[in-house]
C-alpha positions as CSV (number, residue, x, y, z in Angstrom):
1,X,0.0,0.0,0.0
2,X,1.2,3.2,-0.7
3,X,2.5,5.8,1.9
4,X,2.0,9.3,1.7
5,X,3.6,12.4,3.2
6,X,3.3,15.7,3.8
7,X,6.2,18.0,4.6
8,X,5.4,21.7,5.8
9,X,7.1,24.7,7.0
10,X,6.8,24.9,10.6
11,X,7.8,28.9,10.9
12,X,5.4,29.7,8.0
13,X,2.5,28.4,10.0
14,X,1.4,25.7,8.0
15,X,0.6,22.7,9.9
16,X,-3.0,23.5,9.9
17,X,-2.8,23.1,6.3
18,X,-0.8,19.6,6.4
19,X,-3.1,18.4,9.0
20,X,-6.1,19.6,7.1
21,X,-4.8,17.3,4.3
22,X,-3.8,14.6,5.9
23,X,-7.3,14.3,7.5
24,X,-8.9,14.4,3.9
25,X,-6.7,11.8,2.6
26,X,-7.1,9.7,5.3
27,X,-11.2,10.1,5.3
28,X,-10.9,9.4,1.1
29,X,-8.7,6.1,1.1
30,X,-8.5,4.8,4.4
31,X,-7.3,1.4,4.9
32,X,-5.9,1.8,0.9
33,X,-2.9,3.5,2.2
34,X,0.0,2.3,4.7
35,X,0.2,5.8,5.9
36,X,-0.2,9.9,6.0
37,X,2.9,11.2,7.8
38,X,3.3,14.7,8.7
39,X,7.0,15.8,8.8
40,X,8.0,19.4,10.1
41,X,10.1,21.5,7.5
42,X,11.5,25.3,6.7
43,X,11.8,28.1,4.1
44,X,8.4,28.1,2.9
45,X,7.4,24.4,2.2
46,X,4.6,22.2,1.8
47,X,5.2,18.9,-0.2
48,X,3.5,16.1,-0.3
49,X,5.0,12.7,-1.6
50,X,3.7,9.3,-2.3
51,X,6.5,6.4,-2.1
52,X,8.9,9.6,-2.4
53,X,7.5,10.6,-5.3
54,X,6.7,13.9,-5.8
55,X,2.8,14.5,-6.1
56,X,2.3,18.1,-4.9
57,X,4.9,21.1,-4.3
58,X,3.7,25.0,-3.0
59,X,6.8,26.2,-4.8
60,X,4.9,24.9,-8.2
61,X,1.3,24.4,-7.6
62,X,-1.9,26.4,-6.2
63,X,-2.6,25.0,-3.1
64,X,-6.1,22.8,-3.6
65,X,-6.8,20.0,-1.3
66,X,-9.3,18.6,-4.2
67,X,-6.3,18.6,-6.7
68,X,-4.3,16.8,-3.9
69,X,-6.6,14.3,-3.4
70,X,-6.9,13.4,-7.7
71,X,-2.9,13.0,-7.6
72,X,-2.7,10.9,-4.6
73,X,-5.6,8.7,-6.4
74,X,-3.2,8.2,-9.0
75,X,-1.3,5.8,-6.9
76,X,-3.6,4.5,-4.6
């Protein structure tokens, strides 16, 4: 099963946001993924990554938890 996870700038604020996306991911797949890990970060980012791939980066996308959610589906 796939494991997912979301790295966030802890200065910037944005664990709200990670947790806010982890909770939707979890809700959506459930028991179809091994795990949704939050791990704490700086300068600015928010990634999220499924088996260390690269699914979503704030330095390259518009933040949408919806669009999220389709490109974690991908490997789920």
């Amino acid at each position: 099963m796939p494991e997912v996870e979301i790295e966030y700038c802890v200065p910037c604020g944005f664990l709200d946001r990670a947790e806010n996306v982890q909770h939707v991911l979890l809700t959506t797949f459930g028991e179809r993924l091994d795990a949704v890990t939050l791990r704490t970060g700086a300068n600015g980012v928010f990634r999220v990554t499924v088996d260390g791939e690269r699914v979503y980066d704030k330095q390259e996308d518009a933040f949408d938890v919806d669009e999220i959610v389709r490109r974690v589906r991908e490997h789920v």
